[in-house]
C-alpha positions as CSV (number, residue, x, y, z in Angstrom):
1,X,77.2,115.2,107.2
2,X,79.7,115.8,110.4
3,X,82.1,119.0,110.2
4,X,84.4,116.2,110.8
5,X,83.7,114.1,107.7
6,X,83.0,117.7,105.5
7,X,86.6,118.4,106.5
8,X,88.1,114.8,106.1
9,X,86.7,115.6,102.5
10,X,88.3,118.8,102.3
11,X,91.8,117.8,103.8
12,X,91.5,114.7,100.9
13,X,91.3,117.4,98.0
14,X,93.8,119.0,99.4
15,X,96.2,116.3,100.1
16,X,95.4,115.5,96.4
17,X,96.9,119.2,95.3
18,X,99.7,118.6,97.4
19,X,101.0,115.8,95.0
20,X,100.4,118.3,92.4
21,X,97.1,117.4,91.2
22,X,94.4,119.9,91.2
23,X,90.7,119.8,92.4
24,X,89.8,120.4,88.5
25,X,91.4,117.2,87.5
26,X,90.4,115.3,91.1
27,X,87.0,115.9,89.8
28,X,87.0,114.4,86.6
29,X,88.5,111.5,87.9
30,X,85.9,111.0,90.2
31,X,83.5,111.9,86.7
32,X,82.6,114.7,88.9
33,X,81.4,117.9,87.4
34,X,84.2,120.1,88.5
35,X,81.7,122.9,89.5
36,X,79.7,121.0,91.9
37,X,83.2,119.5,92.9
38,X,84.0,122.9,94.3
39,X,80.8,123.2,96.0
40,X,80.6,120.0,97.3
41,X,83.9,119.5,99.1
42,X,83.3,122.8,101.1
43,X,83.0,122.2,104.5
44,X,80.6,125.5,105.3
45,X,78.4,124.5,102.2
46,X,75.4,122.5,104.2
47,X,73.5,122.6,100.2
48,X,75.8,120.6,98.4
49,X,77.8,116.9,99.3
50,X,79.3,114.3,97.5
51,X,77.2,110.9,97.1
52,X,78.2,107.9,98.3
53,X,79.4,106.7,94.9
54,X,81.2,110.0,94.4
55,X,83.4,109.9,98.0
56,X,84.3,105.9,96.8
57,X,85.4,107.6,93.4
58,X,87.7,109.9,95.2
59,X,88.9,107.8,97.4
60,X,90.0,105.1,95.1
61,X,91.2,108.1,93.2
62,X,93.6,109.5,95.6
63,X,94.3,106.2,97.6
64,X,93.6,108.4,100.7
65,X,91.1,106.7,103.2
66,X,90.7,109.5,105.5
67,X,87.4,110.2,104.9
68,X,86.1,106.1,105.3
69,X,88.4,106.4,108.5
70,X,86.1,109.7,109.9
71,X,83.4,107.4,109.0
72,X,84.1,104.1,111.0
73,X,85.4,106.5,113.9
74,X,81.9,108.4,114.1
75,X,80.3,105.1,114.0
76,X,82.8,103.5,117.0
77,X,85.0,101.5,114.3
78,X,88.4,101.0,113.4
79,X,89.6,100.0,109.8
80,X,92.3,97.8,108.6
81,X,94.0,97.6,105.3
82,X,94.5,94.4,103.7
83,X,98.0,94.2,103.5
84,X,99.3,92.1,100.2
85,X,102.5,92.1,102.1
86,X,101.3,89.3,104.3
87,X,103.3,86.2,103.2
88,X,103.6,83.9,106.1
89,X,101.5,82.1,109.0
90,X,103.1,85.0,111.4
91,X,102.0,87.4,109.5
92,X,98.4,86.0,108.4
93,X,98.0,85.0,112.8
94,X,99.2,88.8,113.6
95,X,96.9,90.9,111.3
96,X,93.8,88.0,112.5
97,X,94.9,89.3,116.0
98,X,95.1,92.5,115.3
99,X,91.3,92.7,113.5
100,X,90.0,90.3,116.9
101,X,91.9,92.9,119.1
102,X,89.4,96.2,117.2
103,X,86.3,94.1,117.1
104,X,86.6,92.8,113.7
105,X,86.6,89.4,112.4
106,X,89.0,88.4,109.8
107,X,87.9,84.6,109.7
108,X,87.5,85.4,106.0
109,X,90.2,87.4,105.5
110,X,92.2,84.9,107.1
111,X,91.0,82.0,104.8
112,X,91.9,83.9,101.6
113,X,95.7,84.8,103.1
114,X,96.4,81.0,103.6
115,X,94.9,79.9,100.0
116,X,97.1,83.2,98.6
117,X,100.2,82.0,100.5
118,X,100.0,78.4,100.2
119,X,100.3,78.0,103.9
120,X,99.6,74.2,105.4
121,X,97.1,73.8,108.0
122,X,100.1,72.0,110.1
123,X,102.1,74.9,109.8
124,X,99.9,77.5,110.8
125,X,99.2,75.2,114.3
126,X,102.7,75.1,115.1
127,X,103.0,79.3,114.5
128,X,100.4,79.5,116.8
129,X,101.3,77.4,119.3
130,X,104.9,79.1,119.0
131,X,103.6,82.6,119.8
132,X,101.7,80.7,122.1
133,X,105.1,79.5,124.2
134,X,106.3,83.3,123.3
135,X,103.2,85.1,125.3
136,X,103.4,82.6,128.7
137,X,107.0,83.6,128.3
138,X,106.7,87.2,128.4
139,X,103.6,86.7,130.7
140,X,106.0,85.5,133.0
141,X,108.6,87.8,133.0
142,X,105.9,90.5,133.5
143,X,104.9,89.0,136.7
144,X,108.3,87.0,137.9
């Protein structure tokens, strides 16, 4: 592992005591043997790291992504939460841009959001084609 993603680890547990928790109880509900929990989320300890099963565990745990987002850096990505906010064509066309923008395709993502919101076909066309008319506007004051 990367100093970067041993400390990611590290600033997670201790994020986690922040909010009042303690490693002790971090580590059982990870089903972590507290012990090795110690060990493990040192970043000087080479001998010891969390599996792959074990860093999912803590970060559903904590809700703290820190550590998946030190992966996808080291490995040239960015990451995007699914946000269950999204409720309209606007929104849905936004995030899709935003995920195209970082490399990412959200075709599926973007299927799910419309079946979620009920969104029409029809209506998703015409929010495009209104931020559409939006863009060539401010493309346009941008250049005169």
């Amino acid at each position: 592992m990367t100093i970067r993603l041993n400390l990611a680890i590290k600033d997670t547990a201790v994020a986690f005591a922040q909010l009042g928790g303690t490693q002790e109880q971090l580590a059982k509900l990870a089903d972590v043997n507290p012990n090795s929990f110690r060990r493990k989320i040192q970043p000087s300890d080479e001998g010891a790291h969390l599996t792959p099963a074990e860093l999912l565990r803590v970060m559903l745990v904590t809700g703290d992504p820190r550590v998946l987002q030190t992966m996808a850096d080291e490995l040239g990505f960015d990451i995007v939460r699914r946000d269950d906010g999204i409720a309209s064509a606007e929104d849905v066309i936004l995030h899709a841009l935003y995920c195209l923008q970082h490399g990412s395709d959200s075709e599926a993502d973007m299927r799910q959001w419309l079946v979620r919101c009920e969104l029409k076909r029809a209506d998703v066309l015409a929010t495009i084609h209104g931020m559409v008319r939006r863009l060539m506007g401010l493309a346009e004051q941008i250049h005169g």
